[in-house]
PAZAPA-4460 file (N, C-alpha, C; in steps of 0.05 Angstrom, whole numbers, plus 32768, in hexadecimal, padded with zeros to 4 digits):
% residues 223
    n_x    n_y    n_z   ca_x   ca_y   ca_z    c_x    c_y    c_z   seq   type   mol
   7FAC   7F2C   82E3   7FA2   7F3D   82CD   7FB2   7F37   82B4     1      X     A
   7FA9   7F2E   82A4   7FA9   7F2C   8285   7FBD   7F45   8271     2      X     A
   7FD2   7F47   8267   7FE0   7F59   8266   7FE2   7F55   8244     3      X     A
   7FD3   7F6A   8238   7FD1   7F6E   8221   7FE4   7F86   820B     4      X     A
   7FF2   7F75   81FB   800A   7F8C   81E2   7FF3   7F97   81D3     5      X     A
   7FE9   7FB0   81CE   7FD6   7FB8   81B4   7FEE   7FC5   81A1     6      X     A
   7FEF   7FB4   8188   8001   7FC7   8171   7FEB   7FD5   815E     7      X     A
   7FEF   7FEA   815E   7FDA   8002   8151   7FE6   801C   8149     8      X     A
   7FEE   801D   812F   7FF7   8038   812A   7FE3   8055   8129     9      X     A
   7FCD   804A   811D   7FB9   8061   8123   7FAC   806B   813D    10      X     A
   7FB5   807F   814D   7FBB   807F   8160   7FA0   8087   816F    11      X     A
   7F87   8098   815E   7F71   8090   8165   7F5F   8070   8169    12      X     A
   7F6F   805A   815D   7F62   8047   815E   7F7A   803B   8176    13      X     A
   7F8A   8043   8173   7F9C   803A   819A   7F8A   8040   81A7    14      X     A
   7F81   805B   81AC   7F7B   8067   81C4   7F60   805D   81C7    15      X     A
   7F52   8051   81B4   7F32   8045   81BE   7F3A   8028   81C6    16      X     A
   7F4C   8015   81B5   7F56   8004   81C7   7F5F   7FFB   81DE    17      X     A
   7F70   8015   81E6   7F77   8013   8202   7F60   801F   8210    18      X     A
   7F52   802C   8209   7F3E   8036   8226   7F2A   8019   8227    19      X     A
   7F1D   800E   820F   7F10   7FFF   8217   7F18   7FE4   821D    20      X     A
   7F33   7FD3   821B   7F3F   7FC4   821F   7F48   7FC8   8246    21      X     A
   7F50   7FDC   8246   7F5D   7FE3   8263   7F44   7FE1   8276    22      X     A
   7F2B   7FED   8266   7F13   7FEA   827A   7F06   7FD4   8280    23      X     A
   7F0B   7FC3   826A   7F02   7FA4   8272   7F17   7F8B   827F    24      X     A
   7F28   7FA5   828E   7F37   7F95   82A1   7F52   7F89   829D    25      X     A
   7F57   7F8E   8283   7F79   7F84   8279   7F8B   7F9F   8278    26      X     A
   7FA1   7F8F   8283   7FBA   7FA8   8280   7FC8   7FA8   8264    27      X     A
   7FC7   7FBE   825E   7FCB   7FC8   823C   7FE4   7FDD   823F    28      X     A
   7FF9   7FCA   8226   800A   7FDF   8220   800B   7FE0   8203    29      X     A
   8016   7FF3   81FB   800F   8001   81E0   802C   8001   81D0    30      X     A
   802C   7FFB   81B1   803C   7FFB   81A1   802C   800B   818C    31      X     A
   804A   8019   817E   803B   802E   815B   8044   8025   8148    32      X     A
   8048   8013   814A   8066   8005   812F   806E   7FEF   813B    33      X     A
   807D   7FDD   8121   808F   7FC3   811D   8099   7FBD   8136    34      X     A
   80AE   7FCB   8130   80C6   7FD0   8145   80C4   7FD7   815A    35      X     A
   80B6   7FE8   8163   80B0   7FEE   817A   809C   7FDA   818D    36      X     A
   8092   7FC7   8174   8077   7FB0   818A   808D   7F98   8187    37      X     A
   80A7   7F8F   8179   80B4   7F7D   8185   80C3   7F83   8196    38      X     A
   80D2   7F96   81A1   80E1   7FA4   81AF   80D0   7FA3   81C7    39      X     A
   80B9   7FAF   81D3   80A8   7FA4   81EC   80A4   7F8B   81F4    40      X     A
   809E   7F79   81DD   8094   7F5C   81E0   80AB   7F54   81F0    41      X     A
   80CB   7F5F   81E0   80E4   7F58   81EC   80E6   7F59   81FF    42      X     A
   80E1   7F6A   8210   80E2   7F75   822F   80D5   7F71   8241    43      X     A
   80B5   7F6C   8239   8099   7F5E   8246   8095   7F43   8244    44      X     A
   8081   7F38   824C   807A   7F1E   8249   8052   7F22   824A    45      X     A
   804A   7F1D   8233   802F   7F29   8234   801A   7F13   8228    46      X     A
   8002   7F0D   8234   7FF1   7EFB   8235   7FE7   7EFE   8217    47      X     A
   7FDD   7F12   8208   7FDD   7F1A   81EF   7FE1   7F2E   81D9    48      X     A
   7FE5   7F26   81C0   7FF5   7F39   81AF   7FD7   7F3E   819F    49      X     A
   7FC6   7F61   819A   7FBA   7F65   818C   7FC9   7F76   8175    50      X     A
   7FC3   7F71   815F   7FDD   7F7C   8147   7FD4   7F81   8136    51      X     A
   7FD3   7F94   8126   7FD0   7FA4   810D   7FE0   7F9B   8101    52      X     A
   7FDF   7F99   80E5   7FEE   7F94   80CB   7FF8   7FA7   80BB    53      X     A
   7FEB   7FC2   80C2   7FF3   7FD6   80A4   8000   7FEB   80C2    54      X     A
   8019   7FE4   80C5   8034   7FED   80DE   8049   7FF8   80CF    55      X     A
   804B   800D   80DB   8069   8014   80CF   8081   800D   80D7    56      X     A
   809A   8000   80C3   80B8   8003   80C6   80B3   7FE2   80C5    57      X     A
   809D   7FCA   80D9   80A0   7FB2   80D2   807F   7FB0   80D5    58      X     A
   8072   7F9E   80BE   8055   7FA1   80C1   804D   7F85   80D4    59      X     A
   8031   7F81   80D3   8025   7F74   80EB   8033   7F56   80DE    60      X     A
   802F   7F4E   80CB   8038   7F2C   80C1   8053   7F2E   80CB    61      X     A
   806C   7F41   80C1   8080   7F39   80CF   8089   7F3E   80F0    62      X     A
   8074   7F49   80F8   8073   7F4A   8119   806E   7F2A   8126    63      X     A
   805A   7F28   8114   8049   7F05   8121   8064   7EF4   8111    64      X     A
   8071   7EF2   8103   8085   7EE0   80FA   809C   7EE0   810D    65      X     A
   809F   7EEF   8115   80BA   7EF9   8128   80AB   7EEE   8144    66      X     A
   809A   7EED   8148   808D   7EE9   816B   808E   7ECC   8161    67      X     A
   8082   7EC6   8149   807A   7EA9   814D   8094   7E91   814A    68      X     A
   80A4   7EA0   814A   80C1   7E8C   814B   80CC   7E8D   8168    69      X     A
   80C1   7E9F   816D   80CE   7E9B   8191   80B2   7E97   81A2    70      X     A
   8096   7E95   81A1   8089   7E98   81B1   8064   7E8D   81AB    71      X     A
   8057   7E81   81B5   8036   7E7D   81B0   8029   7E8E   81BE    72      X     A
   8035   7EA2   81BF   801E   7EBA   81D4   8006   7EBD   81BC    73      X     A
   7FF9   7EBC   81C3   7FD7   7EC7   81B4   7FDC   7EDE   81AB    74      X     A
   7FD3   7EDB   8192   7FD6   7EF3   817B   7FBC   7EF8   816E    75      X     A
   7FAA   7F11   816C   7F95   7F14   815F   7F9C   7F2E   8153    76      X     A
   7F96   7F28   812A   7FA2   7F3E   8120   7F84   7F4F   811F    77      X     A
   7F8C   7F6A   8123   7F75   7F7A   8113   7F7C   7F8A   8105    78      X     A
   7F68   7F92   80ED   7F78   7FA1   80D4   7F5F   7F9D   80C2    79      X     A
   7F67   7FB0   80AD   7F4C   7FB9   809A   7F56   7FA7   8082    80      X     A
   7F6D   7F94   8080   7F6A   7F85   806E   7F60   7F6C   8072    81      X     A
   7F42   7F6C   8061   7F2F   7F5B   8064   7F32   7F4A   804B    82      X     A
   7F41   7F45   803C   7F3F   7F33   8021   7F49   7F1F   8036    83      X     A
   7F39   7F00   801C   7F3F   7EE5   8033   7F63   7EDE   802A    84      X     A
   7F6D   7EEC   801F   7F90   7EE5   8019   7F96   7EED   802D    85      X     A
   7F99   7F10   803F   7FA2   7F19   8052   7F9D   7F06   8069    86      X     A
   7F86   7EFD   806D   7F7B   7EE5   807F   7F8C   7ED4   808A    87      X     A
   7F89   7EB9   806F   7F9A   7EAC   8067   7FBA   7EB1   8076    88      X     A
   7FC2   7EC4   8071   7FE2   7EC7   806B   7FE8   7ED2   808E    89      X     A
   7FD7   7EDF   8098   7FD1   7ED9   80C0   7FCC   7EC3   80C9    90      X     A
   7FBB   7EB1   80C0   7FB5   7E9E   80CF   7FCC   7E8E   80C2    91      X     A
   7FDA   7E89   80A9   7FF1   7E76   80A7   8005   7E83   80B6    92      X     A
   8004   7E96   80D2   8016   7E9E   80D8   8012   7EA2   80F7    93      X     A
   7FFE   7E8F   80F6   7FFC   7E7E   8116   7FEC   7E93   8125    94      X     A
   7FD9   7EB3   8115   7FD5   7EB9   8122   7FBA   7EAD   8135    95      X     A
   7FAE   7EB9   8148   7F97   7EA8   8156   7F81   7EAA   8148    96      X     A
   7F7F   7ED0   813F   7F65   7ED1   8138   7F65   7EED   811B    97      X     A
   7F54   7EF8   8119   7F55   7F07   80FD   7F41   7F17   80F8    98      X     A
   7F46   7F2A   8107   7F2B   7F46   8108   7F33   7F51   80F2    99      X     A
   7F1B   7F5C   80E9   7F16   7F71   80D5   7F10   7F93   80E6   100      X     A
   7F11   7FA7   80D7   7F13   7FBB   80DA   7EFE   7FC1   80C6   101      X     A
   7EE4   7FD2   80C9   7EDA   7FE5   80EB   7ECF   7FC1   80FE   102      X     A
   7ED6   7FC4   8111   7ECF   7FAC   8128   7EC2   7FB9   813B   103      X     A
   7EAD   7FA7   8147   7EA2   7FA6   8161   7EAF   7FA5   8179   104      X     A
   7EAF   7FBA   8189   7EC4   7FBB   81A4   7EBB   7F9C   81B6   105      X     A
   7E9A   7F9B   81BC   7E99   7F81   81CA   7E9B   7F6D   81C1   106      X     A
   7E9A   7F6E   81A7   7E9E   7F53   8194   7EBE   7F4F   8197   107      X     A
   7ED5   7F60   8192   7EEE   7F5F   8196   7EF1   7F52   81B3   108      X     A
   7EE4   7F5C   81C7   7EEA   7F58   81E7   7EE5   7F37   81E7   109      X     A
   7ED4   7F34   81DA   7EC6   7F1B   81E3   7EE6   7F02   81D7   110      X     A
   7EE6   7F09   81C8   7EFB   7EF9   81AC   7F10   7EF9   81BE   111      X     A
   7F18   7F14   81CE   7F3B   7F13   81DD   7F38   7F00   81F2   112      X     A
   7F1A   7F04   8208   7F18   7EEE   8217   7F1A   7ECD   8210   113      X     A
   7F11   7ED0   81EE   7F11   7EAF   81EC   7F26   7EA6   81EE   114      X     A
   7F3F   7EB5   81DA   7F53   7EAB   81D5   7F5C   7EB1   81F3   115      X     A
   7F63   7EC1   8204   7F6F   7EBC   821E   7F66   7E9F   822E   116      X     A
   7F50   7E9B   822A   7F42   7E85   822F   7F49   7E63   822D   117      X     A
   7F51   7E69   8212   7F58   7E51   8200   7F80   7E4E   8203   118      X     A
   7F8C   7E6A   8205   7FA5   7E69   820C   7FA8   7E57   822C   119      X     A
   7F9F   7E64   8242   7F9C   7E5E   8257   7F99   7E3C   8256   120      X     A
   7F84   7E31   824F   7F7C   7E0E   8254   7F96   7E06   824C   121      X     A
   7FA3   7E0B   8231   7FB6   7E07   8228   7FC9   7DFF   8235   122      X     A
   7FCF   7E19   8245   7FEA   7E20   8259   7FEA   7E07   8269   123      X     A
   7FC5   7DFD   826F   7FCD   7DF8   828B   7FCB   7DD2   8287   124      X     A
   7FCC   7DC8   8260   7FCF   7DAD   8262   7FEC   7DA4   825B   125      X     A
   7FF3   7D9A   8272   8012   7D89   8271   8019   7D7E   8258   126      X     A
   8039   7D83   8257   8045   7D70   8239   8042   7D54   8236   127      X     A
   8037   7D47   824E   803A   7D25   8246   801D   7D26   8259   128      X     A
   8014   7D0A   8256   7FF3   7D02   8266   8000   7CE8   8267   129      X     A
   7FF0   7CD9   8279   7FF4   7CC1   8280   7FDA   7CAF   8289   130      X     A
   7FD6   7C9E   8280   7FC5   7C89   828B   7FCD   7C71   828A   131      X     A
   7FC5   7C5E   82A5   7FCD   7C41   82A5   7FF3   7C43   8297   132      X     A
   7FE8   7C35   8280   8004   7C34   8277   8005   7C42   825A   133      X     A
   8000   7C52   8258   8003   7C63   8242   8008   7C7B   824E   134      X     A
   801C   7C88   8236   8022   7C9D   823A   8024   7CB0   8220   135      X     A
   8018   7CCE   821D   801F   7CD6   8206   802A   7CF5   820A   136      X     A
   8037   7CF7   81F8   804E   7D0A   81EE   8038   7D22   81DE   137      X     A
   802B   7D34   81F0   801E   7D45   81E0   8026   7D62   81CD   138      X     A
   8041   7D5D   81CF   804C   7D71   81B9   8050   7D61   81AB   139      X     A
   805E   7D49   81A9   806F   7D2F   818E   8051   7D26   818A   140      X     A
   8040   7D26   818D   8022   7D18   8183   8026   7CFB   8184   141      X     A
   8032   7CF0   819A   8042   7CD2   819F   8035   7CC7   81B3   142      X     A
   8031   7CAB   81B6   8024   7C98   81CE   8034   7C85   81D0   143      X     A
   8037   7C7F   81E7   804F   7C6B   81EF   803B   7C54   820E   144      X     A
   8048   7C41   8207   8047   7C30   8213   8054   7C28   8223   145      X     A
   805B   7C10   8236   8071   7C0A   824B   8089   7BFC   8238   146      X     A
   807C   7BF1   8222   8086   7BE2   820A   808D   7BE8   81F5   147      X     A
   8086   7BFB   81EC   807E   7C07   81CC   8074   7C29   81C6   148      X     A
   807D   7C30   81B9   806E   7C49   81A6   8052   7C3B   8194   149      X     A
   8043   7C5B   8198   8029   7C44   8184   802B   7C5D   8174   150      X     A
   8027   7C66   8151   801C   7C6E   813C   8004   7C6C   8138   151      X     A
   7FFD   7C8B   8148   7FDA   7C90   8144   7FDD   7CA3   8132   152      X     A
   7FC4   7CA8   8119   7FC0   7CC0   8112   7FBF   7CD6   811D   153      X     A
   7FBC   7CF4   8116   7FBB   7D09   8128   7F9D   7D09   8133   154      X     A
   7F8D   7CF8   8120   7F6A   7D05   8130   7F6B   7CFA   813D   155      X     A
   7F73   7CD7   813C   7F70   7CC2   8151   7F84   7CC8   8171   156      X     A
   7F9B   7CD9   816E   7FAF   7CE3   817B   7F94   7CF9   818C   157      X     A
   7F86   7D07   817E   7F78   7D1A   8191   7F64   7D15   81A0   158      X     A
   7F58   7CFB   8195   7F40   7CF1   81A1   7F40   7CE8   81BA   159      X     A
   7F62   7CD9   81B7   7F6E   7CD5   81D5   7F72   7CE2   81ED   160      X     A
   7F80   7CF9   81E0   7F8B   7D0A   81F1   7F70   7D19   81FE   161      X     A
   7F59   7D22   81F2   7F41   7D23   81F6   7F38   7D15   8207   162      X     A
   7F34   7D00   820C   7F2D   7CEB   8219   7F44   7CED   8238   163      X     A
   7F53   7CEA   8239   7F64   7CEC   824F   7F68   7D0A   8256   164      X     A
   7F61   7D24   8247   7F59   7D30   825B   7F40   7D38   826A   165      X     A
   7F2A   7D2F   825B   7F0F   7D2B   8271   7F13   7D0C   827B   166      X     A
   7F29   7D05   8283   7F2B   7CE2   828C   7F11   7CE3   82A2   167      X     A
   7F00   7CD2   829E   7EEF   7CC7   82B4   7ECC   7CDA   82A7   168      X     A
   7ED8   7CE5   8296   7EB8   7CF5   8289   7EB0   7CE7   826E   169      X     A
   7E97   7CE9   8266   7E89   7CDF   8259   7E93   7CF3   8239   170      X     A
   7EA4   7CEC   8223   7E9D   7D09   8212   7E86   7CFD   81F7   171      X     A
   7E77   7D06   81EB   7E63   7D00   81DF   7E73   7D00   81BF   172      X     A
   7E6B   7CE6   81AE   7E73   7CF1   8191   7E6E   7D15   8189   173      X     A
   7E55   7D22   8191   7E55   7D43   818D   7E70   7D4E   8199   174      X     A
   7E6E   7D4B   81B3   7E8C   7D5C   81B5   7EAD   7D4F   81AE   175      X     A
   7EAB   7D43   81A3   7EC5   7D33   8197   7EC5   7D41   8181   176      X     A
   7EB0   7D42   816F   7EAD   7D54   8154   7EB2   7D6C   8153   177      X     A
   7EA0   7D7A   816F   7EA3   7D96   8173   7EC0   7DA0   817B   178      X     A
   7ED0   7D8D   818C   7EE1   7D9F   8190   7EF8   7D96   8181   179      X     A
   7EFF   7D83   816C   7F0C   7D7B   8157   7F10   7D78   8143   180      X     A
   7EEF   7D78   8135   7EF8   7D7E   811F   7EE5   7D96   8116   181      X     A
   7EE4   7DA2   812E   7ED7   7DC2   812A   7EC3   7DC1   810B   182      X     A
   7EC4   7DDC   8100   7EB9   7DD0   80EB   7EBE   7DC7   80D1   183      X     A
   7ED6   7DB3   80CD   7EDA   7DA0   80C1   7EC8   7D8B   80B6   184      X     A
   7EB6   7D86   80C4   7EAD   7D6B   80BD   7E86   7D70   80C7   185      X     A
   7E76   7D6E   80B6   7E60   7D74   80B7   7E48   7D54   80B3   186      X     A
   7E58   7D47   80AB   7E48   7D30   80A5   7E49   7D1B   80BF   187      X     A
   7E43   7D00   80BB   7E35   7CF9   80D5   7E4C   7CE8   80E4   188      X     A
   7E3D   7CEF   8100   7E4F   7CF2   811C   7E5C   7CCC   8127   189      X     A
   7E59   7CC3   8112   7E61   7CA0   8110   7E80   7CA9   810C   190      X     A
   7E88   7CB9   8103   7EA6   7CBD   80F3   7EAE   7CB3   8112   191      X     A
   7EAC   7CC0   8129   7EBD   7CC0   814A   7EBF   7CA2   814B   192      X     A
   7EAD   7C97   8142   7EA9   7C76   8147   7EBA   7C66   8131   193      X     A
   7EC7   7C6E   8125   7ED8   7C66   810F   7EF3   7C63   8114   194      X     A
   7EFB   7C82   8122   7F0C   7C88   8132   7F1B   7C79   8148   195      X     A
   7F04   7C80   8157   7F04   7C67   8177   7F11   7C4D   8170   196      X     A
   7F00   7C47   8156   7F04   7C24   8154   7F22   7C20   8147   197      X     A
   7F2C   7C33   8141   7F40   7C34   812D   7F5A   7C2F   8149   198      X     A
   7F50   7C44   8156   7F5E   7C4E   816D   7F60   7C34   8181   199      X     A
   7F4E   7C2A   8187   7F48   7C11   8194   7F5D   7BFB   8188   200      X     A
   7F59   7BF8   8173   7F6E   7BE2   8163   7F8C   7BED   816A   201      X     A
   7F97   7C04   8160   7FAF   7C08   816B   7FBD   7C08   8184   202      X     A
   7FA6   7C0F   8195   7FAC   7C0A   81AE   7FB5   7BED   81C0   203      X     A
   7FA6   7BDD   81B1   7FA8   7BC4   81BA   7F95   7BB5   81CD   204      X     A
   7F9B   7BA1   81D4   7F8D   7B97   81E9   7F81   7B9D   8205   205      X     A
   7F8D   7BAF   820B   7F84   7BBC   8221   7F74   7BCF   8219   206      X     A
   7F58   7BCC   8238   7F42   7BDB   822F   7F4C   7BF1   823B   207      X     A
   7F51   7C0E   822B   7F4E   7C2C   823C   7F3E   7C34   8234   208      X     A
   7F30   7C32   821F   7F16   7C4C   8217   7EFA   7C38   8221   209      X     A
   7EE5   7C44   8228   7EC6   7C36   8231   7EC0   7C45   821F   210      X     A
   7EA3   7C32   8217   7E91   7C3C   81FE   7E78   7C3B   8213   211      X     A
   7E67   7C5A   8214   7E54   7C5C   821C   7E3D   7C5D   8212   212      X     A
   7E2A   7C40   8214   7E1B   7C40   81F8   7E0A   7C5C   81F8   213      X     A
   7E0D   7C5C   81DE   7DEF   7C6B   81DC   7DF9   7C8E   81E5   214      X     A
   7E16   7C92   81E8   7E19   7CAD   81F6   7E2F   7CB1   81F0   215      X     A
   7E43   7CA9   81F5   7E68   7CAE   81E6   7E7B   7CA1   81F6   216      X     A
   7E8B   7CA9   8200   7EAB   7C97   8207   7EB7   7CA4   8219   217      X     A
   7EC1   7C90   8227   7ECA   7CA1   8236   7EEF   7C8A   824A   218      X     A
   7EFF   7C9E   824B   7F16   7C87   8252   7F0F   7C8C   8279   219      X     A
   7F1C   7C7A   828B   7F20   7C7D   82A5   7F05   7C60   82AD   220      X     A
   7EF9   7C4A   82A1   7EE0   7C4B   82AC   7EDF   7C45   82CA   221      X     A
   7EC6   7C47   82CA   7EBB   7C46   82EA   7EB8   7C21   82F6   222      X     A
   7EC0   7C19   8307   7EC1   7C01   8312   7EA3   7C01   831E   223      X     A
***
């Protein structure tokens, strides 16, 4: 079970939090203030931080600044400051996500599952991958050889890492886009093929990536 911090000073909007959070199956403990939600975090170890901003004694930005030097637990702020600066100034502060106040309880539920979701895959991909004879360093954004370091860009760095972790699956230029450069990039889906080839050259002589005509790429191929 999923073990959720709610920081909420308004204590009618705790108490609808916790009933409907607790009922969709997560264990919920409750903070009223600053101090009092780093002081638990201290003591607990909890799958996610939901956090208000307008907190008394330390507000929600300096709650998420203080967690985020010691910790990537999933943070989703909620709070009635809806200008895109307040935004901004959460999400430059690593939080996950950025509700507005009045919010939808199932719309909120849905959002805690994703990010639990997206934390979890996280958890569960190793600091280094390996194929044949490559190896990459997925925190240093590094690829190594038996011989050499290679200097990939960061997209070309993800396309890889992408690729070696569906090793032996087909991924389509669409989901290369979709899950990288999210919605960044709207124009046409040749960019992945630019990439690849770029990627292909640095790599060297050895074939690791297959080009599946007509469908996408895929590393591991089939004999």
């Amino acid at each position: 079970m999923s073990k959720i911090l709610i920081v909420e000073d308004d204590l009618s909007i705790q108490a609808l939090l916790h009933d409907f959070i607790q009922e969709a199956g997560y264990s919920v403990v409750l903070a009223a203030d600053g101090v009092e939600a780093l002081a638990k975090y201290s003591e607990q170890s909890f799958d996610l931080i939901l956090l208000d901003i307008m907190l008394p004694k330390i507000d929600g930005f300096g709650v998420c600044e203080v967690i985020r030097q010691k910790s990537d637990v999933p943070i989703i702020m909620l709070t009635a400051l809806d200008d895109e600066g307040n935004q901004l100034k959460g999400l430059d502060l690593q939080a996950d996500d950025y509700i507005t106040k009045p919010f939808s309880m199932p719309v909120l539920l849905r959002k805690i599952a994703a990010v639990l979701r997206r934390s979890s895959k996280q958890n569960d991909i190793p600091q280094t991958m390996s194929y044949k004879d490559l190896t990459l360093d997925l925190e240093g954004y590094k690829v190594y050889t038996k011989e050499e370091s290679i200097d990939l860009t960061p997209r070309e760095f993800e396309i890889l890492r992408e690729l070696m972790i569906h090793k032996g699956r087909i991924l389509t230029r669409q989901n290369l886009l979709q899950t990288l450069w999210k919605y960044e990039f709207f124009g046409e889906e040749r960019i992945v093929d630019t990439h690849i080839k770029n990627l292909r050259k640095k790599l060297g002589a050895a074939d690791y990536i297959e080009t599946i005509r007509g469908v996408g790429y895929r590393i591991d191929k089939e004999d």
